[in-house]
N, CA, C and O atoms as CSV, one atom per row, in Angstrom:
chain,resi,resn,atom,element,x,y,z
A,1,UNK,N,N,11.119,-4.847,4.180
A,1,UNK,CA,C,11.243,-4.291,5.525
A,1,UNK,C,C,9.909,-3.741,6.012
A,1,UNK,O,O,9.627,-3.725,7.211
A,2,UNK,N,N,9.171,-3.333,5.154
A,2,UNK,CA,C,7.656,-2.462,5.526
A,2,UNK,C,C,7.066,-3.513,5.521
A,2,UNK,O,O,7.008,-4.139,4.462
A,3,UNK,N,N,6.334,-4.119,6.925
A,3,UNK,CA,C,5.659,-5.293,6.888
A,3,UNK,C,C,4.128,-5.319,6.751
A,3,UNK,O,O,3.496,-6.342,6.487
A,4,UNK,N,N,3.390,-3.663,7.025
A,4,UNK,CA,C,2.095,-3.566,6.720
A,4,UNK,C,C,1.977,-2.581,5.963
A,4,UNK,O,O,2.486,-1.563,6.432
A,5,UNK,N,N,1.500,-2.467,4.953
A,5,UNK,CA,C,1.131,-1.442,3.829
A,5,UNK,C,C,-0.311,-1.126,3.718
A,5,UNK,O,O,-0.971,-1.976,3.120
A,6,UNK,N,N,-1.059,0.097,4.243
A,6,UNK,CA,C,-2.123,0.892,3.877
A,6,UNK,C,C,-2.556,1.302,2.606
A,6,UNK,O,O,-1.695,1.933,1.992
A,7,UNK,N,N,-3.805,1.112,1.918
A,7,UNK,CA,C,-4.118,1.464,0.766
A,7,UNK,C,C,-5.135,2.210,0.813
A,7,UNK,O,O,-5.599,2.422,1.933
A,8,UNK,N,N,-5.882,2.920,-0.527
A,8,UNK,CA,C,-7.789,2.952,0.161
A,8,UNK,C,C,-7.882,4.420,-0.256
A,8,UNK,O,O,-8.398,4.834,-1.294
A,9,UNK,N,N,-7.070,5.446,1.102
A,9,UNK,CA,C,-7.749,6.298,1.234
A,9,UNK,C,C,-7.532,7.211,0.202
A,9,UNK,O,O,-6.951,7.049,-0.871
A,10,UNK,N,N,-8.333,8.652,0.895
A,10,UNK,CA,C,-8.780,9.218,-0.314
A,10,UNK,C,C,-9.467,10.236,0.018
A,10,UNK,O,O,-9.343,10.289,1.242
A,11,UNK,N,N,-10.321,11.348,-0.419
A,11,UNK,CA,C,-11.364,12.042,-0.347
A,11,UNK,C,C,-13.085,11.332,-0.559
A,11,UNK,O,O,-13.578,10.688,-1.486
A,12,UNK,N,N,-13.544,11.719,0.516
A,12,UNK,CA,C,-15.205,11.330,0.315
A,12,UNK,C,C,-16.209,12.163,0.576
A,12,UNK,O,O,-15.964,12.667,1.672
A,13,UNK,N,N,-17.470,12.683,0.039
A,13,UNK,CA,C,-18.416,13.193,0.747
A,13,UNK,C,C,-18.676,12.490,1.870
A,13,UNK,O,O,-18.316,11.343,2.136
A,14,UNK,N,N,-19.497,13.441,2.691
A,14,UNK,CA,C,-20.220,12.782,4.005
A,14,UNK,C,C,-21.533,12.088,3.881
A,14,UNK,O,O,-22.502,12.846,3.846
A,15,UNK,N,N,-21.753,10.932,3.813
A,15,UNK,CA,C,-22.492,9.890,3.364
A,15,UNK,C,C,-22.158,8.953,2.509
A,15,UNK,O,O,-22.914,8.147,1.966
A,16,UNK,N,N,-20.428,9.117,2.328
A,16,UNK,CA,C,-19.798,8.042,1.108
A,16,UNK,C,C,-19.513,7.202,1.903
A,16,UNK,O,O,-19.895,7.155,3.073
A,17,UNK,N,N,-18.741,6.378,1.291
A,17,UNK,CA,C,-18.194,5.229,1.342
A,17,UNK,C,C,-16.574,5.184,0.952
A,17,UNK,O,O,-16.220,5.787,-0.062
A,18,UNK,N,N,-15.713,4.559,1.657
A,18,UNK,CA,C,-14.277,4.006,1.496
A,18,UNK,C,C,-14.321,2.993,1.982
A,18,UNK,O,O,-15.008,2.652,2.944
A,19,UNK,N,N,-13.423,2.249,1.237
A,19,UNK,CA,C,-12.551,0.582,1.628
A,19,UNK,C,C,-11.050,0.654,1.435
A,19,UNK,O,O,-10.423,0.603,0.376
A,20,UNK,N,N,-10.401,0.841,3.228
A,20,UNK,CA,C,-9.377,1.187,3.457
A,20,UNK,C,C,-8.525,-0.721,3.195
A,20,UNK,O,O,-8.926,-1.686,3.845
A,21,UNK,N,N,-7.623,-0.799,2.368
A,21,UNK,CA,C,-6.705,-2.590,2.694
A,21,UNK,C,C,-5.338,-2.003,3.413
A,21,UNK,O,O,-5.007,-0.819,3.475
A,22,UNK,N,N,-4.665,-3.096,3.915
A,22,UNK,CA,C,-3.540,-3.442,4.757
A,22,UNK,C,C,-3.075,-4.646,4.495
A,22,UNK,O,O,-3.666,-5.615,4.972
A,23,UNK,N,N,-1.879,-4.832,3.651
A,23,UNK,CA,C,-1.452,-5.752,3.410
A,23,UNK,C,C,-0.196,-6.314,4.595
A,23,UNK,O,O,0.531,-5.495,5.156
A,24,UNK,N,N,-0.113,-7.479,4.796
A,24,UNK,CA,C,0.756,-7.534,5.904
A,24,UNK,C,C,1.583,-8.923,5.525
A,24,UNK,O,O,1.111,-9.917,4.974
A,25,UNK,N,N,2.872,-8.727,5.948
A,25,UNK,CA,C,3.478,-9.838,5.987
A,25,UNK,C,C,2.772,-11.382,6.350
A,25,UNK,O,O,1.794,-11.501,7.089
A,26,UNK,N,N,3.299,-12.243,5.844
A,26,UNK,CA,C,2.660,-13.582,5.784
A,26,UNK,C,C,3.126,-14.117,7.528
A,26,UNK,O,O,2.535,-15.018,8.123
A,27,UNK,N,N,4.067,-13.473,7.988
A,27,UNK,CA,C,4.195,-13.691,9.677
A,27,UNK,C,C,3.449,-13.432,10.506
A,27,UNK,O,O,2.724,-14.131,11.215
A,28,UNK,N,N,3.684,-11.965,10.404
A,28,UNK,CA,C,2.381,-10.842,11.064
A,28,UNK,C,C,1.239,-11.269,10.958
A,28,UNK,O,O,0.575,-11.266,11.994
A,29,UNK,N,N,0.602,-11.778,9.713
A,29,UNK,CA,C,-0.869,-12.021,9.688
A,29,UNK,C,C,-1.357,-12.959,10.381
A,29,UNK,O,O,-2.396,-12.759,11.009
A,30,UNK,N,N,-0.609,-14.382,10.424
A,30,UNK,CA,C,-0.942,-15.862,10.867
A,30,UNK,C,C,-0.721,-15.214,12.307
A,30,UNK,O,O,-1.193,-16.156,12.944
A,31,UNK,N,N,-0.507,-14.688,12.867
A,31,UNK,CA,C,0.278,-14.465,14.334
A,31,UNK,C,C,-0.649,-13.383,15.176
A,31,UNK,O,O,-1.069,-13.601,16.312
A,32,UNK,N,N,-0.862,-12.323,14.506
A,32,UNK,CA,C,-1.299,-11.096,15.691
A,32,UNK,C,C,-2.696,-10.778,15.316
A,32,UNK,O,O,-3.036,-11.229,14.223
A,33,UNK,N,N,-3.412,-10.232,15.849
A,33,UNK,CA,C,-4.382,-8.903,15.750
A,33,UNK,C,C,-3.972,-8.151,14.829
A,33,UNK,O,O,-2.803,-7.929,14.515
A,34,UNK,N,N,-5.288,-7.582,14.198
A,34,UNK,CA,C,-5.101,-6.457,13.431
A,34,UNK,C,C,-6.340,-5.649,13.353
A,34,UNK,O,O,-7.531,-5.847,13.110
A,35,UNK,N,N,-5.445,-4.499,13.707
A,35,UNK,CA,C,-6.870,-3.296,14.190
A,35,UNK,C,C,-6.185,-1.906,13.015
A,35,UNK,O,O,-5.280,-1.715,12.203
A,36,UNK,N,N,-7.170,-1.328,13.546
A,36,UNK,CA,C,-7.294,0.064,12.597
A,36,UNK,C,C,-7.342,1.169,14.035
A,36,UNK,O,O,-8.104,1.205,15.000
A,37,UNK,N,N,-6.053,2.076,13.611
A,37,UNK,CA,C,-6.417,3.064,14.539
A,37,UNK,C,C,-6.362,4.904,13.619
A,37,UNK,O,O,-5.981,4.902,12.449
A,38,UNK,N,N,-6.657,5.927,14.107
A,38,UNK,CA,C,-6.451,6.790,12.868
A,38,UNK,C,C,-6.169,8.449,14.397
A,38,UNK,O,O,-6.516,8.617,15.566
A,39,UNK,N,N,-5.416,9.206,13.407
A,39,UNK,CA,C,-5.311,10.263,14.034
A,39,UNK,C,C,-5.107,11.497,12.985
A,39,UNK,O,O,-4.502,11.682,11.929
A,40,UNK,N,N,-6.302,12.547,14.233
A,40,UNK,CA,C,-5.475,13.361,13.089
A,40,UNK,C,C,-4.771,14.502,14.117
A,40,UNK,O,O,-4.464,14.529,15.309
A,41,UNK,N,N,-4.687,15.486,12.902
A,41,UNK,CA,C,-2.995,16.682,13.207
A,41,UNK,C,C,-3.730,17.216,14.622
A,41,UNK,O,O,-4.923,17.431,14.832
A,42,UNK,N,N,-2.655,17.338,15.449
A,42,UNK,CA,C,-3.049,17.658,16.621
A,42,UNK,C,C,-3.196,17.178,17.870
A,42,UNK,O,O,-2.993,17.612,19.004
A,43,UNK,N,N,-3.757,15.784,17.205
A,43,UNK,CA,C,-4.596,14.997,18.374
A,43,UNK,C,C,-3.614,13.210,18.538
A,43,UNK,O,O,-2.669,12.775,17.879
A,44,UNK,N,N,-4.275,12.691,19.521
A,44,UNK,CA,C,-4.245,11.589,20.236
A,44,UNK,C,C,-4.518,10.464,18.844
A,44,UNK,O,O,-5.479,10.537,18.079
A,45,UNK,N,N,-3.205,9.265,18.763
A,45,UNK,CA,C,-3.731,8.354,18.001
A,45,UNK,C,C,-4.933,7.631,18.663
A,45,UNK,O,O,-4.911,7.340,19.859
A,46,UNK,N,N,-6.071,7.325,17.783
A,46,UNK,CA,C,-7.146,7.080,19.036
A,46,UNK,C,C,-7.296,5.542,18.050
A,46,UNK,O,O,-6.636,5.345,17.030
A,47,UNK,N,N,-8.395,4.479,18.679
A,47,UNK,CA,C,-8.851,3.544,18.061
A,47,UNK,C,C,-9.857,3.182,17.934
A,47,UNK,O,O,-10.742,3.212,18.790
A,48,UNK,N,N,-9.983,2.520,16.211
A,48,UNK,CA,C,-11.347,2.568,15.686
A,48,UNK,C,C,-11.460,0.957,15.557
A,48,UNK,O,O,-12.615,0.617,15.815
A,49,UNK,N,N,-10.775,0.057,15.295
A,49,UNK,CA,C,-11.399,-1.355,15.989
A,49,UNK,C,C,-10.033,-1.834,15.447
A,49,UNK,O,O,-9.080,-1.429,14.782
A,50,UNK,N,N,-10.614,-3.263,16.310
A,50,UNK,CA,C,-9.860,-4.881,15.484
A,50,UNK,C,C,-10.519,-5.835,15.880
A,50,UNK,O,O,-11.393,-5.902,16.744
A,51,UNK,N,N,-10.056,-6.625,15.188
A,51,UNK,CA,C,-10.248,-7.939,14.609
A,51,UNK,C,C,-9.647,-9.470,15.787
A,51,UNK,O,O,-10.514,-9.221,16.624
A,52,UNK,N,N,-9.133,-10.333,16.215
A,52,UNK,CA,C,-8.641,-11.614,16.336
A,52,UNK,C,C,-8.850,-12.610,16.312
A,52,UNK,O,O,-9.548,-12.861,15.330
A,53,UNK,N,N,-8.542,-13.794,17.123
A,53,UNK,CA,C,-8.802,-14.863,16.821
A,53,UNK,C,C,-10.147,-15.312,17.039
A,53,UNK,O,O,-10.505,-14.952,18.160
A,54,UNK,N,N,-11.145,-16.024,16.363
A,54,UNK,CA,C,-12.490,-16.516,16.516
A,54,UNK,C,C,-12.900,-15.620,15.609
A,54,UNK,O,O,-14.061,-15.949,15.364
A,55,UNK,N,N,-12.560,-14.452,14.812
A,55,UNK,CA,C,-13.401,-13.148,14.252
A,55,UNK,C,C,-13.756,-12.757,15.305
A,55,UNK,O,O,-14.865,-13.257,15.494
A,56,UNK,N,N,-13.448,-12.078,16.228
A,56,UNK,CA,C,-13.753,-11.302,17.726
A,56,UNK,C,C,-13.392,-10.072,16.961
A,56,UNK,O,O,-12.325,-9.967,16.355
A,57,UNK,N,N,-14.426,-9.022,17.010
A,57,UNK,CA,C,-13.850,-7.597,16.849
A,57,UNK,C,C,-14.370,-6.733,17.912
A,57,UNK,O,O,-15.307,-6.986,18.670
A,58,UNK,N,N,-13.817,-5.934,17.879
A,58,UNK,CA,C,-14.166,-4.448,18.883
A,58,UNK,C,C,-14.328,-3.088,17.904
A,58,UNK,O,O,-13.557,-2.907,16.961
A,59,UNK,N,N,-15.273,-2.273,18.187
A,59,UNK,CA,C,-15.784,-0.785,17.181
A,59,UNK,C,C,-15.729,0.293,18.630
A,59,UNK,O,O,-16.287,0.205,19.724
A,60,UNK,N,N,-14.735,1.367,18.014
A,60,UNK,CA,C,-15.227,2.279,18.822
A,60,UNK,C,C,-16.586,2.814,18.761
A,60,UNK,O,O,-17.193,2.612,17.709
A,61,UNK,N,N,-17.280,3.573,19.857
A,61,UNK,CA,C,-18.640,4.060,19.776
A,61,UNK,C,C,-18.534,4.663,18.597
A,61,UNK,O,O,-19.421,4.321,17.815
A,62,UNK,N,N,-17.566,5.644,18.072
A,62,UNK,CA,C,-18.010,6.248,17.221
A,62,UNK,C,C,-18.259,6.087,15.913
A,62,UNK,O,O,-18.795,6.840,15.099
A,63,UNK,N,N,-17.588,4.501,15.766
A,63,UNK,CA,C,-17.716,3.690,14.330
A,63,UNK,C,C,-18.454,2.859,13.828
A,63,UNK,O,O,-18.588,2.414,12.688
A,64,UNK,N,N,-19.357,2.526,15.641
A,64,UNK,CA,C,-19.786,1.492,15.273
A,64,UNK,C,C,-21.177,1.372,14.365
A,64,UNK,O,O,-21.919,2.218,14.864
A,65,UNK,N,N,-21.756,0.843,13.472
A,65,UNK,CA,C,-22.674,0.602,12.653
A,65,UNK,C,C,-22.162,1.117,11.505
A,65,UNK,O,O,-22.668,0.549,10.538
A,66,UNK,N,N,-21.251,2.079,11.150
A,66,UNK,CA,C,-20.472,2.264,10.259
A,66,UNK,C,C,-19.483,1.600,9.520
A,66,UNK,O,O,-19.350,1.167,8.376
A,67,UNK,N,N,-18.753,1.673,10.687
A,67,UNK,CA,C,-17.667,0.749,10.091
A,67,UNK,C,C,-17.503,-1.037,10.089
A,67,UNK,O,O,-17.921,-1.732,11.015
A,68,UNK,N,N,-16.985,-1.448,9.163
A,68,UNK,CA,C,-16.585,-3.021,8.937
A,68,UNK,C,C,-15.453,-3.336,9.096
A,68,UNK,O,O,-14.779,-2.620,8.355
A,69,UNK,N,N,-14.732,-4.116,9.735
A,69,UNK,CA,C,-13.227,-4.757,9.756
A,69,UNK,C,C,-13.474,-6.435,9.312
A,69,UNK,O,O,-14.272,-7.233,9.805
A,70,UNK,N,N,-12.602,-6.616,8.337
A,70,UNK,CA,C,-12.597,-8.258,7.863
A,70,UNK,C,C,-11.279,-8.425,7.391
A,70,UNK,O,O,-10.527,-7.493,7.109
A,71,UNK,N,N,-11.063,-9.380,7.325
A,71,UNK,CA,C,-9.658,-10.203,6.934
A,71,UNK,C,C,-9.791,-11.085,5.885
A,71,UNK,O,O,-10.676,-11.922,6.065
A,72,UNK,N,N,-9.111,-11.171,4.711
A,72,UNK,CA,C,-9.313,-12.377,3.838
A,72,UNK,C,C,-7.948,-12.863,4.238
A,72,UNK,O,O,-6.903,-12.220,4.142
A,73,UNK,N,N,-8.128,-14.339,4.795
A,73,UNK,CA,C,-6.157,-14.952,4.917
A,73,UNK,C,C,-5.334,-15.299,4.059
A,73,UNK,O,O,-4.105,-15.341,4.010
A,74,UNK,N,N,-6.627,-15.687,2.993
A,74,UNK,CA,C,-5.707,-16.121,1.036
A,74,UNK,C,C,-4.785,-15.021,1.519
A,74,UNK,O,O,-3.777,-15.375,2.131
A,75,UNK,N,N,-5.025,-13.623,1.305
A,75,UNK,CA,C,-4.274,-12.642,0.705
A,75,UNK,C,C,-3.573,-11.628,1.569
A,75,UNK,O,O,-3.225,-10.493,1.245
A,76,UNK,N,N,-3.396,-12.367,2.975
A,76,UNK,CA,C,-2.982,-11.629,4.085
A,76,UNK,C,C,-3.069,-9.901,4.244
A,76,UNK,O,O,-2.255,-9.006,4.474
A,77,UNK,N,N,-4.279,-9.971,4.027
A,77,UNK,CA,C,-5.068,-8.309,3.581
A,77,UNK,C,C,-6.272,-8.327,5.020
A,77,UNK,O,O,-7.121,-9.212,5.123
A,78,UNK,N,N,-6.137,-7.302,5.927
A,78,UNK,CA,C,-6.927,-6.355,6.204
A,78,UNK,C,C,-7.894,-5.773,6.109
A,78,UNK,O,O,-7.463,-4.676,6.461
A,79,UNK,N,N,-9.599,-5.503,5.769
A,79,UNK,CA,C,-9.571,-4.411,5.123
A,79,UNK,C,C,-11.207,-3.197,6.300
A,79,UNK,O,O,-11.980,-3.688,7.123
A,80,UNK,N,N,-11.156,-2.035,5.963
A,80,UNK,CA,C,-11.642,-1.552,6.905
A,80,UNK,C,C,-12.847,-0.646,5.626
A,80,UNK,O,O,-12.632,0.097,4.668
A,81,UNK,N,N,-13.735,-1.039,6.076
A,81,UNK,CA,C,-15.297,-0.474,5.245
A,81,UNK,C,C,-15.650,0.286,5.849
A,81,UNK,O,O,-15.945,-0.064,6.992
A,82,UNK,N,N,-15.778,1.280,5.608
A,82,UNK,CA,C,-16.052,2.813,6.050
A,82,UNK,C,C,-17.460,3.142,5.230
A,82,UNK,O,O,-17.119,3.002,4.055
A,83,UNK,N,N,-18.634,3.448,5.241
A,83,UNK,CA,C,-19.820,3.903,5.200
A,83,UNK,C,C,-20.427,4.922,6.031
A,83,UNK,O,O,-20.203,5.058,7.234
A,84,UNK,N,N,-21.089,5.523,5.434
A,84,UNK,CA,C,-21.959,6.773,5.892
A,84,UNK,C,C,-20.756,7.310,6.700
A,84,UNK,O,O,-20.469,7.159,7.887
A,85,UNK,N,N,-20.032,8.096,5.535
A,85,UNK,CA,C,-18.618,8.825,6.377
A,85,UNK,C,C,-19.490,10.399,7.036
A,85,UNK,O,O,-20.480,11.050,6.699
A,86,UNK,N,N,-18.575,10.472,7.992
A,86,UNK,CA,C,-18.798,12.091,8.404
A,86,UNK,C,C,-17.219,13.203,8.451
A,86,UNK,O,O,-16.098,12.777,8.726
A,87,UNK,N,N,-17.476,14.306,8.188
A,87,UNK,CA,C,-16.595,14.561,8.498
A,87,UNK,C,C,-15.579,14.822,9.683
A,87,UNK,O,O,-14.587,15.548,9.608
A,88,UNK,N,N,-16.071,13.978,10.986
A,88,UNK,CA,C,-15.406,13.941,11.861
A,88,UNK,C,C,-14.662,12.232,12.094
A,88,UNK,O,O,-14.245,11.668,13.105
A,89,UNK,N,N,-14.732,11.889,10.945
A,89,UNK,CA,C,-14.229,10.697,10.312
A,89,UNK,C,C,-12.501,11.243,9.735
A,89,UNK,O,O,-11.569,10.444,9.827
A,90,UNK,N,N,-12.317,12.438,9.254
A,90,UNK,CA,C,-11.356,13.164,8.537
A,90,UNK,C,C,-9.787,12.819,9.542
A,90,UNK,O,O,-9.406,13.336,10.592
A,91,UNK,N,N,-9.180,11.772,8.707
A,91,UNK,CA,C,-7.453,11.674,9.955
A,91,UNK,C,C,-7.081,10.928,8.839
A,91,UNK,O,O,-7.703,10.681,7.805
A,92,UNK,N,N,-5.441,10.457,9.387
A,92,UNK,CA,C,-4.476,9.410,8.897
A,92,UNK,C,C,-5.268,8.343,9.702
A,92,UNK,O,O,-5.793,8.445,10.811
A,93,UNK,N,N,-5.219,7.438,8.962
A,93,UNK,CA,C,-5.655,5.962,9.476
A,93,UNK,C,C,-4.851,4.895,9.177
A,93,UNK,O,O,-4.620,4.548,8.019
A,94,UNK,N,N,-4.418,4.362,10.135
A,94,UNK,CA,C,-3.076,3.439,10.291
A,94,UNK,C,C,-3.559,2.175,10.533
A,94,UNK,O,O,-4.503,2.038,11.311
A,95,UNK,N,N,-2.877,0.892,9.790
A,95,UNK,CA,C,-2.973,-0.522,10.158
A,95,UNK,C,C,-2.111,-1.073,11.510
A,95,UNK,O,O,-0.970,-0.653,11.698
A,96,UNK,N,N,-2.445,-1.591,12.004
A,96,UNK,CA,C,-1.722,-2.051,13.418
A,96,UNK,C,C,-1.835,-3.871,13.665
A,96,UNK,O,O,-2.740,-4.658,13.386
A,97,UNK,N,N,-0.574,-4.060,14.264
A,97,UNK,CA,C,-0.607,-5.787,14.713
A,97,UNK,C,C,-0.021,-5.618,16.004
A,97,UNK,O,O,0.891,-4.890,16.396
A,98,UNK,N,N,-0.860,-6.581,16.663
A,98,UNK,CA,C,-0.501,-6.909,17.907
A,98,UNK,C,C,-0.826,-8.002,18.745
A,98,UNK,O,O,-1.788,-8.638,18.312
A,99,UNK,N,N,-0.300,-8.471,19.899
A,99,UNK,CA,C,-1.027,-9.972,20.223
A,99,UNK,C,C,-1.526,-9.925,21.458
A,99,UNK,O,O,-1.514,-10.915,22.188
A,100,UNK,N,N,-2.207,-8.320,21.960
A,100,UNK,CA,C,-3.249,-8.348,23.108
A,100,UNK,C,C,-4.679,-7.883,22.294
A,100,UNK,O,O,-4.790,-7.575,21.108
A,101,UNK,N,N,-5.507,-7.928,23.122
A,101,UNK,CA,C,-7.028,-7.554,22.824
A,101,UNK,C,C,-7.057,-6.531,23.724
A,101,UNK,O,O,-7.014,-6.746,24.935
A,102,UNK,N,N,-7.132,-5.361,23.218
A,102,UNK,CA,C,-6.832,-3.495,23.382
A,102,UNK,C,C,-7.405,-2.775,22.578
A,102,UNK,O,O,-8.020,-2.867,21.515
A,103,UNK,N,N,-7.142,-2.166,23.164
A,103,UNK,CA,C,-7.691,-0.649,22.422
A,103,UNK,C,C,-6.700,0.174,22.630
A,103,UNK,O,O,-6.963,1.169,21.954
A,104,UNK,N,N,-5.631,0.343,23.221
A,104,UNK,CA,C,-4.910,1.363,23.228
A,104,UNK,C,C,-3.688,1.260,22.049
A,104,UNK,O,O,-3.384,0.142,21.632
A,105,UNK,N,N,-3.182,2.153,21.667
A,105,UNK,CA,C,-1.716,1.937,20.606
A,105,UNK,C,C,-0.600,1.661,21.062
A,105,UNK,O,O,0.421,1.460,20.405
A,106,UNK,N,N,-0.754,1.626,22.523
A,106,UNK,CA,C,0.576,1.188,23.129
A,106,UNK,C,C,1.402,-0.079,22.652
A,106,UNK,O,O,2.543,-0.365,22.290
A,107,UNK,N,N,0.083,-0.713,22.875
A,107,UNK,CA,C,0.190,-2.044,22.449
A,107,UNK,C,C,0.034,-2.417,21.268
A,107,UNK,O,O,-0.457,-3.541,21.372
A,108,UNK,N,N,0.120,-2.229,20.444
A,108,UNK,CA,C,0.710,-3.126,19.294
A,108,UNK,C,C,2.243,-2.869,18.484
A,108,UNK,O,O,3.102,-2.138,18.977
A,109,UNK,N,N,2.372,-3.373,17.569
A,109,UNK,CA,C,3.562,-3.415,17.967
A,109,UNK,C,C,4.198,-3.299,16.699
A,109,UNK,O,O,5.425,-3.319,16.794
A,110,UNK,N,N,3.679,-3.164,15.339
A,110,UNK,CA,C,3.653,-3.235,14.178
A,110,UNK,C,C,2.463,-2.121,13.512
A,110,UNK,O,O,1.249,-2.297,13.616
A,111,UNK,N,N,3.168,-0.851,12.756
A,111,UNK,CA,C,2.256,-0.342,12.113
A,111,UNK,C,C,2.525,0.303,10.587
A,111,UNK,O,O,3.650,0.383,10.093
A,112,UNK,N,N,1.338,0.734,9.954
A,112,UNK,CA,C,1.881,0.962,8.944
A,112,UNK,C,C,1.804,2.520,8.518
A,112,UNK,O,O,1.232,3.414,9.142
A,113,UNK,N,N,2.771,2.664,6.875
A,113,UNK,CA,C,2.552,4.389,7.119
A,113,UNK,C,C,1.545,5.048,7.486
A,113,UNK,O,O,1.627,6.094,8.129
A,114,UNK,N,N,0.448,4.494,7.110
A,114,UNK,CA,C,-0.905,5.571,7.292
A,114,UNK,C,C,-1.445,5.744,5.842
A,114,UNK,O,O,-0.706,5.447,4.903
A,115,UNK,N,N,-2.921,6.294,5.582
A,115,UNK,CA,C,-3.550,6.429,4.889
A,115,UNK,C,C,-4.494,7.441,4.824
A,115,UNK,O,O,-5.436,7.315,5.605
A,116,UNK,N,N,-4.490,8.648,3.920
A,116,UNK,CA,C,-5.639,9.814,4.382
A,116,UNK,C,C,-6.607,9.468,4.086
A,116,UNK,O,O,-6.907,8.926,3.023
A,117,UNK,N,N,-7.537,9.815,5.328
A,117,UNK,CA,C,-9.184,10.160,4.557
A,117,UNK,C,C,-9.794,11.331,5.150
A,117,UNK,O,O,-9.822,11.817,6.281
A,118,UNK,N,N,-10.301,11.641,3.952
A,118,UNK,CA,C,-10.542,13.522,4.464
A,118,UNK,C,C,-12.122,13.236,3.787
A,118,UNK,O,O,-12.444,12.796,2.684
A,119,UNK,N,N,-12.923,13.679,4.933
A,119,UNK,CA,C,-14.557,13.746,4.519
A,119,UNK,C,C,-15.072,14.901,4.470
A,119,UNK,O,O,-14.905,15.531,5.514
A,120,UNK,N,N,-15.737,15.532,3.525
A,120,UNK,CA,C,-16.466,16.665,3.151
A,120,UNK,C,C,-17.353,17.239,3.690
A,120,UNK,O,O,-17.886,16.551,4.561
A,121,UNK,N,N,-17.763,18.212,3.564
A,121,UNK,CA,C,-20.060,17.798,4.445
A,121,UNK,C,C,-20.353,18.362,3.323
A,121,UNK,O,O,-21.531,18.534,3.007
């Protein structure tokens, strides 16, 4: 029934590194987008990129040169490379599918539990 599953997170200093995966149904994957969005307590689920067809991705400003989004299709896996973390990096970070090119969470339509990452300074 859980069609995307989050792995990865974790605790990091600020200047580490995480590699968040998302495993997703063999439907979901061949079919939608898959982005990464993350929130934390308090606030607005906001979005930090995706991925679609052609390898087209989108980075929010605040991720971008940081972060990596790639897909391996063998293994209908996700996965989101996080480098030179900060601690305003610190939320639940959720896998998402969907079949517009967005940025908002409205739109997608498939997500998964979530995953912590909490960054240090």
């Amino acid at each position: 029934q859980v069609q995307l599953v989050e792995s990865g997170g974790g605790l990091a200093q600020a200047g580490g590194s995480l590699r968040l995966s998302c495993a997703a149904s063999t439907s979901i994957f061949s079919r939608y987008g898959m982005g990464w969005f993350r929130q934390a307590p308090g606030k607005e689920r906001e979005f930090v990129t995706v991925t679609w067809s052609g390898g087209n991705t989108w980075y929010a400003d605040s991720v971008k040169g940081r972060f990596t989004i790639s897909r391996d299709n063998a293994k209908n896996t996700v996965y989101l490379q996080m480098n030179s973390l900060k601690p305003e990096d610190t939320a639940a970070y959720y896998c998402a599918a969907g079949l517009s090119r967005t940025r908002s969470p409205t739109s997608y339509s498939y997500w998964g539990q979530g995953t912590q990452v909490t960054v240090s300074s």
